[in-house]
C-alpha positions as CSV (number, residue, x, y, z in Angstrom):
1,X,-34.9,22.8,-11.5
2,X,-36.2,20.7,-14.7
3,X,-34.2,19.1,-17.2
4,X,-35.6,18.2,-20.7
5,X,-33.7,15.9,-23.3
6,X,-34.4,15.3,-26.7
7,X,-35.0,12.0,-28.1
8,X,-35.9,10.7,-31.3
9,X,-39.4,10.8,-30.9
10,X,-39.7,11.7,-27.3
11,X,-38.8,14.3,-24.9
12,X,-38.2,13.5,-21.2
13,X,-38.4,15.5,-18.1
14,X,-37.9,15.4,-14.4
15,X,-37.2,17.3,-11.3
16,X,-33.3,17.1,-10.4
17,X,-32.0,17.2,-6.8
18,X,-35.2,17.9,-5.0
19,X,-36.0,16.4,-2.1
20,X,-32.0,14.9,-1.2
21,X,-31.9,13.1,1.8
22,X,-28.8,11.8,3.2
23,X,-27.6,9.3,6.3
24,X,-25.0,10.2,8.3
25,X,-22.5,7.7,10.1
26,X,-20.2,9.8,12.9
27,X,-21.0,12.7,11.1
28,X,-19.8,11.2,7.8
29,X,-22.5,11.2,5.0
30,X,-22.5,7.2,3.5
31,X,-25.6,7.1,1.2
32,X,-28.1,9.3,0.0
33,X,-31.4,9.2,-2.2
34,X,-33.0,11.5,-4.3
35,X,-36.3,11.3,-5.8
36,X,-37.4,11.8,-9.3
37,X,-40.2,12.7,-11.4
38,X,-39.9,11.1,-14.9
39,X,-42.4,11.6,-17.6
40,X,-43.0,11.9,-21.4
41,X,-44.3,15.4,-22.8
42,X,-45.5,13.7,-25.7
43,X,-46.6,10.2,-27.2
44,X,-47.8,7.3,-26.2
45,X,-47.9,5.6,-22.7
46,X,-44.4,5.4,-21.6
47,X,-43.1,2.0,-20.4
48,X,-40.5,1.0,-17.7
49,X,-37.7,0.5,-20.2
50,X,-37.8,3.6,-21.4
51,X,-38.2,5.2,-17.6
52,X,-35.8,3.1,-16.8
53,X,-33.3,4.4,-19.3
54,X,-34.0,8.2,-18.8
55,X,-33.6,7.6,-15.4
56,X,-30.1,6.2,-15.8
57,X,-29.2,8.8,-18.8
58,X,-30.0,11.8,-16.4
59,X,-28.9,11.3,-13.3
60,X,-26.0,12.0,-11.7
61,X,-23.9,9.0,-11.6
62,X,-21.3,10.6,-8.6
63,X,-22.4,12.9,-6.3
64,X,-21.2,15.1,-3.4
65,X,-17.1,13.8,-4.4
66,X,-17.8,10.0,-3.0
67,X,-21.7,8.9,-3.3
68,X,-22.0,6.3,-6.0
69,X,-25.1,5.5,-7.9
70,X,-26.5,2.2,-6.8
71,X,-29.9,1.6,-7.4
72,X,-33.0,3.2,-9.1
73,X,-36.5,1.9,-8.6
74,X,-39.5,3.0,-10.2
75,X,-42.6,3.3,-9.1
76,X,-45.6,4.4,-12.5
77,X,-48.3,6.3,-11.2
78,X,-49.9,7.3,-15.0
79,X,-49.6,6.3,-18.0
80,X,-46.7,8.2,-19.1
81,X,-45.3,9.7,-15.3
82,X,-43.0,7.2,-13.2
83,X,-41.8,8.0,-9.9
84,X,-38.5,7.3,-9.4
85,X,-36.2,6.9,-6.6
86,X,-31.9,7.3,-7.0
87,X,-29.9,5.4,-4.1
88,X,-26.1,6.4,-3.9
89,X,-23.7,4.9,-1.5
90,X,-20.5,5.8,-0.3
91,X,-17.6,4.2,-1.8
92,X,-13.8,4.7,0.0
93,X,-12.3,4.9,-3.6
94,X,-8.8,6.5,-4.0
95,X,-8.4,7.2,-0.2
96,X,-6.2,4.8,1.8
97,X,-6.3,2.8,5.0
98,X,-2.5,1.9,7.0
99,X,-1.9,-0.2,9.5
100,X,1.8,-0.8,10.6
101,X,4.0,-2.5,13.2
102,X,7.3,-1.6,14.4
103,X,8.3,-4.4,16.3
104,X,11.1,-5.5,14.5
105,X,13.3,-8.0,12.9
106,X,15.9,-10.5,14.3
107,X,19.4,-10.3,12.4
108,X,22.3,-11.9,13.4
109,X,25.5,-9.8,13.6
110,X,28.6,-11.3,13.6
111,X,30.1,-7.2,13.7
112,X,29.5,-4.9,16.6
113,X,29.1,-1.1,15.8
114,X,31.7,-0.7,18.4
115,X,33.6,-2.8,21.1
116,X,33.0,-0.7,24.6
117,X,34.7,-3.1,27.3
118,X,37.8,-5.9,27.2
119,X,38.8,-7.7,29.7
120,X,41.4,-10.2,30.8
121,X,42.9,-11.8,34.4
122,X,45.5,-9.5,35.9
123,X,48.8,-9.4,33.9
124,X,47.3,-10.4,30.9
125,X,46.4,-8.3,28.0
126,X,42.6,-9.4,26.5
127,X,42.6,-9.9,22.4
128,X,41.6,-6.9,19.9
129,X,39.2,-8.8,17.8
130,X,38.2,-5.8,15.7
131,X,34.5,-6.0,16.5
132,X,33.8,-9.3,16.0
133,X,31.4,-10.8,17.8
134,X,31.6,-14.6,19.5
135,X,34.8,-15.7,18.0
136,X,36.1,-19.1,19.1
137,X,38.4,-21.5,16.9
138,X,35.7,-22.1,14.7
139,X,34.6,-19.1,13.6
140,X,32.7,-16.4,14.2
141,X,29.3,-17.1,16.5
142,X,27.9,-13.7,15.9
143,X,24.4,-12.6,17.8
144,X,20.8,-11.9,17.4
145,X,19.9,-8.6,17.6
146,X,16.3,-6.6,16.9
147,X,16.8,-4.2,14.3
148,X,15.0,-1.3,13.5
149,X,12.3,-3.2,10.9
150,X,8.6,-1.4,10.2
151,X,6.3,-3.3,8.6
152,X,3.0,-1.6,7.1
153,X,-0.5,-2.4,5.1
154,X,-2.3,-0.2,3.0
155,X,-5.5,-0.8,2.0
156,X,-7.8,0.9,-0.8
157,X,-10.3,0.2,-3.1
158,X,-10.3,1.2,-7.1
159,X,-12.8,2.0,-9.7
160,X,-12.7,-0.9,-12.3
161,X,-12.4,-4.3,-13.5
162,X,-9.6,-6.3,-11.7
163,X,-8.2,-7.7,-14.7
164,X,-5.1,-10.2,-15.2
165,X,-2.8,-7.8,-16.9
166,X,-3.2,-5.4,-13.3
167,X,-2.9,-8.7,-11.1
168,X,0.3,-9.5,-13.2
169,X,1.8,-6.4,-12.7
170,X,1.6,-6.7,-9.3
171,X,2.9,-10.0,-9.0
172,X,5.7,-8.5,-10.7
173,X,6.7,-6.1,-8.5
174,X,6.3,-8.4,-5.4
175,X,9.7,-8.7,-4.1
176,X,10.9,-5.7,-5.1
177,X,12.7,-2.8,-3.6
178,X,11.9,0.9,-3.9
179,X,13.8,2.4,-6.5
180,X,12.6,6.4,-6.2
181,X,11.4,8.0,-3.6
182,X,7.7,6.0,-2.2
183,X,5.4,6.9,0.5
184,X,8.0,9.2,2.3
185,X,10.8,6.3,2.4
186,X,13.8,7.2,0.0
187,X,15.0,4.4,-2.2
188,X,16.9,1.2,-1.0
189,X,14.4,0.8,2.1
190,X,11.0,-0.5,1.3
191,X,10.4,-4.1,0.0
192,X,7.2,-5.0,-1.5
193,X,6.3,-8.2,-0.1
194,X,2.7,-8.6,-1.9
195,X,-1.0,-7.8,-2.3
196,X,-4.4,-9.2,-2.1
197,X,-7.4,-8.1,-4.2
198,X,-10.8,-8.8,-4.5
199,X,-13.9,-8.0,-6.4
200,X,-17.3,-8.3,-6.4
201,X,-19.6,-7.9,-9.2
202,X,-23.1,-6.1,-8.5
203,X,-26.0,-4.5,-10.9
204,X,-24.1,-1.3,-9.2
205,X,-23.4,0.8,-12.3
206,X,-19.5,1.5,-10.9
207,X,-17.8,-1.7,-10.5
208,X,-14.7,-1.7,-7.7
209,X,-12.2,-3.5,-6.6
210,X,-10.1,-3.8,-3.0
211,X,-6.7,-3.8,-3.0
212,X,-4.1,-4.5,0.2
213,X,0.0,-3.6,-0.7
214,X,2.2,-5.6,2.4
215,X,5.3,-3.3,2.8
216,X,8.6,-4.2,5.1
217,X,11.0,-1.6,5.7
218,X,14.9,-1.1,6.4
219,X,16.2,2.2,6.8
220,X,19.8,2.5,5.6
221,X,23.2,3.0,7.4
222,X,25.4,5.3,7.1
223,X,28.6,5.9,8.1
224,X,29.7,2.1,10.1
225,X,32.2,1.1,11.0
226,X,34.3,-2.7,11.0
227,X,37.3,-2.7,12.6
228,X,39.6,-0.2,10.6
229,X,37.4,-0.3,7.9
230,X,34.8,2.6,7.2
231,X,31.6,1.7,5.3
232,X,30.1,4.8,3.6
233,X,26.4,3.9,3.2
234,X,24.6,0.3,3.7
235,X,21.5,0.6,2.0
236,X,18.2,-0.9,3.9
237,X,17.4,-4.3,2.0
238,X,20.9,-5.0,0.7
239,X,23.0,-7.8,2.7
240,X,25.7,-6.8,4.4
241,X,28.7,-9.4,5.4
242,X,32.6,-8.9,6.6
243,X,35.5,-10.9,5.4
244,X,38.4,-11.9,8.2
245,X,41.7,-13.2,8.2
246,X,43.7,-14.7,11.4
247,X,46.8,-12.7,12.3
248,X,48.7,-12.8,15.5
249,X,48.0,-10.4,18.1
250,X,51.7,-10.0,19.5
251,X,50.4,-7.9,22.5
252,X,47.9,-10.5,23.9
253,X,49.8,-13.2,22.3
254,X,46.9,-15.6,20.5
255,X,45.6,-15.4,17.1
256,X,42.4,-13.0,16.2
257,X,40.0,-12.7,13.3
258,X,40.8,-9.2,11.6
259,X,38.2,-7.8,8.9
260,X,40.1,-7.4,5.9
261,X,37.0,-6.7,3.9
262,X,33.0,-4.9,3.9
263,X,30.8,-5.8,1.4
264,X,27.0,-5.0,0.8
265,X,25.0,-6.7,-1.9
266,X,22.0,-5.9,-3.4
267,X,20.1,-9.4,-3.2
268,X,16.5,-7.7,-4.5
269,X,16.0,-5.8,-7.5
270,X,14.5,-2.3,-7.9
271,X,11.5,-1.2,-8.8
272,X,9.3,2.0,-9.3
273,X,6.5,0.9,-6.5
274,X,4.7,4.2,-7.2
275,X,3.0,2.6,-9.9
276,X,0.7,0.9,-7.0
277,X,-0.4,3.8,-6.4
């Protein structure tokens, strides 16, 4: 198939997609040339610039969805025919790469989810602490435990110029907590923790940049309980404490810490992290 474009005072023409040849990785194509014919119907000889410049006006700067143009070479064989030679390679742009972890976070609890077992010596009656956990005359011990934490990467790279105004907007988001819906995870439970970019600049004609988002996330609570007190919905990244009082507790006769109080605060602020996307 020929294509012919009109110039000023020339008019170029060369062969278009003949001869493709592509190499396959794992059955995946990741480059591909295609050789050209480029010549001038009319006028004088025609010099490298100019070949040069057809050559870069006329061919395809994308092909088959994810082969970018990255080189041309020319090679003149008359005075006004060049031979001309296309290289694409495949770029990963817009597609993303995970990698996670699900081993966990320690938090300590100072409130179990319920209290399964008291004991005391015969004849005595063992205190009702209401779910607290440790408690001793000065205070409230608590535990570790490993709660439910994932924590996830995602890599990608993005057609462009990685320019301050981008980098700043992600700096701004970093410590942020989902505020709609993102990546499957409803709001409250994913925490932006950061990215890394880089760039490198080449003669490529379709400069790009890698990206990598750090994620952490919390899934929320619902329905808990502490002591008598019911707490609706805890959401992932917001912190979660109990307030006691000491009353007596007439049937085992000694002094326990009852929760008079549930509180969760929101400690990060909200953001729409779709816009990393």
């Amino acid at each position: 198939m020929g294509y012919i474009v009109s110039r000023e005072r020339e008019v170029w023409s060369f062969q278009h997609w003949n001869g493709l040849e592509v190499r396959r990785e794992n059955d995946q194509i990741r480059s591909a040339t295609i050789p050209y014919d480029v010549y001038c119907t009319r006028g004088p000889e025609l010099l490298w610039g100019e070949a040069d410049a057809a050559i870069g006006m006329l061919s395809d700067p994308i092909i088959l969805g994810n082969l970018f143009r990255s080189n041309i070479s020319l090679e003149q064989v008359s005075h006004n025919k060049w031979e001309a030679i296309v290289e694409y390679t495949f770029k990963n742009v817009n597609e993303y790469a995970f990698s996670f972890d699900t081993t966990g976070g320690t938090q300590k609890l100072t409130q179990s989810y319920e209290t399964v077992g008291r004991f005391a010596p015969d004849g005595e009656t063992p205190p009702n602490h209401y779910g607290a956990i440790g408690v001793s005359d000065k205070g409230i011990d608590g535990c570790d435990v490993i709660m439910p934490t994932l924590s996830f990467t995602m890599s990608h790279t993005r057609n462009g110029i990685l320019d301050l105004d981008f980098i700043r907007s992600v700096a701004d988001l970093t410590g942020k907590v989902n505020s709609a819906y993102f990546l499957s995870f409803v709001e409250g439970t994913v925490l932006f923790e950061g990215a890394s970019g880089s760039q490198k600049f080449t003669s490529e004609d379709f400069p790009t940049f890698d990206l990598t988002y750090k994620f952490r996330v919390s899934p929320t609570v619902y329905n808990m309980p502490v002591g008598d007190i019911h707490v609706d919905v805890k959401r992932g990244w917001d912190y979660f404490w109990v307030q006691y009082e000491e009353i007596d507790d007439e049937e085992a006769g000694s002094i326990v810490k009852y929760p008079i109080a549930a509180f969760t605060e929101r400690v990060y602020h909200d953001a729409d992290l779709n816009i990393l996307l």
